[in-house]
GUGU-291710 format. One record per residue (C-alpha): x, z, y; residue in three letters. Coordinates in steps of 0.2 Angstrom, whole numbers, padded with zeros to 4 digits, always signed. Each point is the difference from the previous one (the first is absolute). Layout:
// residues N
XZYALA ...
// end
This chain:
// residues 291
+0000+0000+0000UNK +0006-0004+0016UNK -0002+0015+0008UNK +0011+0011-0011UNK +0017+0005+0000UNK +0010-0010-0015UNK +0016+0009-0005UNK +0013-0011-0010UNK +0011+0011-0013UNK +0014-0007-0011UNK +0004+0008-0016UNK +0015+0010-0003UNK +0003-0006-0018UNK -0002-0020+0004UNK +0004-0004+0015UNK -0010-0015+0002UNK -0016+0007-0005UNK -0011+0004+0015UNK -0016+0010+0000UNK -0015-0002+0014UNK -0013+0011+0003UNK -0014+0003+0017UNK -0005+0016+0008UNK -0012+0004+0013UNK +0007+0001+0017UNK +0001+0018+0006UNK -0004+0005-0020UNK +0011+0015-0006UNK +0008-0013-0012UNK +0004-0010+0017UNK +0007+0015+0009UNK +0012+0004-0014UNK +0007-0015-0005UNK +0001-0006+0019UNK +0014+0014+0004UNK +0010-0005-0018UNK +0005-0018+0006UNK +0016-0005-0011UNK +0001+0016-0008UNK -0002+0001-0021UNK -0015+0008-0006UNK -0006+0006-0018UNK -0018-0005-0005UNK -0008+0007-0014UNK -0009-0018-0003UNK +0007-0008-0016UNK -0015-0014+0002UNK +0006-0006+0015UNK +0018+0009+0004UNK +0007+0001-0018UNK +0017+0002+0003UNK -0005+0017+0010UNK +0012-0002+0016UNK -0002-0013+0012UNK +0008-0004+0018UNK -0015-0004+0015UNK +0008-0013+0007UNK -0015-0005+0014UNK -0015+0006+0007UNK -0010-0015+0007UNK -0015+0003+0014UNK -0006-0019+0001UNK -0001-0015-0011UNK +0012-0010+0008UNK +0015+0011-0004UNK +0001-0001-0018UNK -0013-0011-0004UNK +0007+0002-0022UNK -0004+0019+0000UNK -0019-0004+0008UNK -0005-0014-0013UNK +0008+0011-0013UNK -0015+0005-0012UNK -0007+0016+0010UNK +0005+0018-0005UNK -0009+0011+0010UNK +0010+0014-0001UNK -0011+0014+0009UNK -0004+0011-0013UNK +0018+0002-0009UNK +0009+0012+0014UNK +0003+0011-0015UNK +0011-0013-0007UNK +0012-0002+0014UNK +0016+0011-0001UNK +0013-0001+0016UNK +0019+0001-0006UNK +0005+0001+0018UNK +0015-0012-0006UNK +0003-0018+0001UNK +0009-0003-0014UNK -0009-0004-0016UNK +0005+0014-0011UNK +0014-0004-0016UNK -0007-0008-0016UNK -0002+0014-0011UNK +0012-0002-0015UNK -0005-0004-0018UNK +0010+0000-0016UNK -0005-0011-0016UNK -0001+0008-0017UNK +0005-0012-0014UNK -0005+0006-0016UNK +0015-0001-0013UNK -0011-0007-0014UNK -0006-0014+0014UNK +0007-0018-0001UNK -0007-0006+0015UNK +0005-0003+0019UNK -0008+0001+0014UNK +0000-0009+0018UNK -0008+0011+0014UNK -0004+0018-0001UNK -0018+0000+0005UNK -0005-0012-0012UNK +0004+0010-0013UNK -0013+0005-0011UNK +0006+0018-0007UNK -0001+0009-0018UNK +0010+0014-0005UNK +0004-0014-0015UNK +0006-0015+0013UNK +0006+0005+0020UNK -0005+0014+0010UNK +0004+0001+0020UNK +0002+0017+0007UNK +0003+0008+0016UNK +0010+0012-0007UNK +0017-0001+0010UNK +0013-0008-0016UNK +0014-0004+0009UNK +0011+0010-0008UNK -0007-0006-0019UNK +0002-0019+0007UNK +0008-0009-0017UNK -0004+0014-0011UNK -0014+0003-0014UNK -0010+0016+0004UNK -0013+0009-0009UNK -0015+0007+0008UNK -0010+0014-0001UNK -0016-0009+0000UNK +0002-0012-0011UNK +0010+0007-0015UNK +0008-0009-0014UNK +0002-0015+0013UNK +0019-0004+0008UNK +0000-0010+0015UNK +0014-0010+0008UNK -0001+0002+0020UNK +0000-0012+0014UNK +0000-0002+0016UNK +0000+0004+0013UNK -0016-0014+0007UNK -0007+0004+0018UNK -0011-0016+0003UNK -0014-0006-0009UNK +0000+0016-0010UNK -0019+0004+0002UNK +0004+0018+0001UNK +0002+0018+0004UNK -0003+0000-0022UNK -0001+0012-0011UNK +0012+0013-0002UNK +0012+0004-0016UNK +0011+0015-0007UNK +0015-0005-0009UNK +0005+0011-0015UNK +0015-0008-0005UNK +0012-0014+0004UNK +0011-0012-0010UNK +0013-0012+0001UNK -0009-0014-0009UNK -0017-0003-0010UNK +0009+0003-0018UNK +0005+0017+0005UNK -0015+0005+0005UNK -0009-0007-0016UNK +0013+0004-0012UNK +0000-0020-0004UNK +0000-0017+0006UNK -0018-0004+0005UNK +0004-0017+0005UNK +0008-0008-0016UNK +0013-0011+0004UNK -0007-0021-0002UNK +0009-0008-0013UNK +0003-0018+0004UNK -0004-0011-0017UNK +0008-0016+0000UNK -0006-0013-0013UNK +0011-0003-0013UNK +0008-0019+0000UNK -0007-0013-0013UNK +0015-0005-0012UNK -0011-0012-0013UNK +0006-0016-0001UNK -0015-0009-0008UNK +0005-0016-0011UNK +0020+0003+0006UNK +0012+0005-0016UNK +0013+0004+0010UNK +0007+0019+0004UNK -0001+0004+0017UNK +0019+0003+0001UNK +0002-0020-0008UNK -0013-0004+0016UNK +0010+0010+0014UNK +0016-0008-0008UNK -0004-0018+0003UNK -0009+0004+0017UNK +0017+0006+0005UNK +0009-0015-0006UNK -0012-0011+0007UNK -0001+0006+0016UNK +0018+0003+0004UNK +0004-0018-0005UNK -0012-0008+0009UNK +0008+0013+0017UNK +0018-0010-0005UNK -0010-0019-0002UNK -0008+0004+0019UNK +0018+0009+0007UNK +0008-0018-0006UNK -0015-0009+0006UNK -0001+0004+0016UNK +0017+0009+0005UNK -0009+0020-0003UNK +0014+0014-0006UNK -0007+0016-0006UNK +0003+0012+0011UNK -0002+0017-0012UNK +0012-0004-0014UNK +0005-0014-0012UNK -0010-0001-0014UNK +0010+0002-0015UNK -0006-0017-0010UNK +0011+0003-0016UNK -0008+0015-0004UNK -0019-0008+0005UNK +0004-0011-0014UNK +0005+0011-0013UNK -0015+0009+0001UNK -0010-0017+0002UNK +0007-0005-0016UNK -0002+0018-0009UNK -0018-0002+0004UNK -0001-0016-0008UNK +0010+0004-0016UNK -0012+0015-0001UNK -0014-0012+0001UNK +0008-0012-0014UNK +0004+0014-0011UNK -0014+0014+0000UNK +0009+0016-0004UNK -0011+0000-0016UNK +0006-0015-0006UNK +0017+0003+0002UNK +0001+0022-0003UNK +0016+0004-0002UNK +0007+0005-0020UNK -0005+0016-0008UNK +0014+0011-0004UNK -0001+0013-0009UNK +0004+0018+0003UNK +0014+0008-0011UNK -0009+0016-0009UNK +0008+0014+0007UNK +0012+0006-0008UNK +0005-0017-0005UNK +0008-0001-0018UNK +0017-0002-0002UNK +0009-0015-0004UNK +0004-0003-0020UNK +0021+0001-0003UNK +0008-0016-0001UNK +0013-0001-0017UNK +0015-0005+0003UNK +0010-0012-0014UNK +0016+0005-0008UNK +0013-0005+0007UNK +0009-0017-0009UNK +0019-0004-0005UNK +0004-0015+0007UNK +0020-0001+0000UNK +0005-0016-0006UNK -0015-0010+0003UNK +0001-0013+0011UNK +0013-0010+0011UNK +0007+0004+0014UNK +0006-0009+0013UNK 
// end
């Protein structure tokens, strides 16, 4: 209406949020917020002030000043004195802090601290000053059995003042205040690699032999082809073709085919050996010629 005061308040919490609202001229409502021009004050409103503290920025008599705050949908404050509280200060009071309470048994994250949703069996947030706990796993009196790994701590966006927590005990990491590892370690499975050769006879060592030949020969035919030298090392060629032609031999000759001889084991102890006679010895003076 435009015969109403309009006042134009801007939240404390976000800064670009700006809240409108009329009173009569003259109006207890007028006469108060009239002498708290650019001062913060605490409204008890959480319909249409929910972040509580708000800085009144103008106090417009006539349309043609602020033109936005009259077209604002109207809020005919009249009747709320009750909810308007002077600080006296111009400053918009510190952000209360909050801590985040991170369950040990939780697997989860989370991204901002008031749109957290909180179970004793998930994430808490607390008021309860934790600095000192910050990094540590704590246990607490209201929820017992529970260990809880501390952060913060978050000033904006926190949604609170929260609730409030005891904390009994603290450790240095979730396994000592379980007694064991509630988050087992992943264990990374990796596929094992498919060695069938379907329809090939050939071992696997035979394949990688002839691979190697084949490949390093054709590196000497393109290095005299087209001028290219090897820069990691000669290639020892003598010894590619032994083991080129080892191959092949064990291909012509299957090791069943050609098994080496059986020989027999001596029985332990072995027997001894039978004596050997020796003939008597023969007189042979004046046989023979001599030359």
């Amino acid at each position: 209406m435009i015969g109403n005061k309009c006042f134009t308040f801007r939240s404390c919490v976000n800064q670009d949020e700006l809240v409108y609202i009329q009173a009569t001229r003259d109006s207890d409502v007028d006469l108060f917020l009239s002498s708290q021009a650019g001062l913060v004050l605490e409204i008890n409103d959480p319909v249409h002030f929910p972040d509580v503290h708000y800085t009144l920025i103008e106090v417009c008599t006539a349309y043609i000043y602020c033109p936005e705050c009259y077209e604002a949908p109207v809020v005919l404050y009249d009747d709320f004195i009750r909810n308007l509280n002077a600080t006296g200060s111009g400053e918009c009071p510190t952000p209360p802090e909050a801590y985040v309470l991170s369950n040990c048994r939780y697997t989860g994250t989370f991204d901002d601290v008031e749109d957290i949703k909180e179970s004793p069996d998930t994430l808490l947030v607390t008021s309860s000053n934790l600095l000192v706990y910050v990094g540590m796993v704590v246990t607490l009196e209201e929820y017992p059995g529970n260990c809880y790994t501390v952060y913060g701590p978050y000033t904006e966006l926190t949604g609170c003042p929260c609730e409030y927590v005891t904390v009994q005990n603290a450790s240095g990491d979730c396994t000592c205040c379980l007694g064991e590892d509630p988050r087992p370690p992943l264990e990374r499975v990796l596929p094992k690699p498919v060695k069938i050769f379907y329809h090939i006879t050939d071992t696997e060592c035979e394949i990688k032999d002839n691979t190697t030949f084949a490949n390093n020969y054709y590196k000497l035919f393109t290095g005299i082809r087209y001028g290219l030298k090897n820069c990691c090392g000669e290639v020892d060629f003598e010894k590619l073709w032994i083991r080129k032609e080892l191959s092949d031999y064990s291909r012509i000759n299957p090791p069943v085919t050609c098994a080496p001889p059986v020989v027999e084991e001596c029985p332990d102890p072995c027997p001894a050996p039978e004596p050997i006679a020796c003939l008597p010895a023969e007189d042979v003076i004046g046989q023979g010629s001599f030359v």
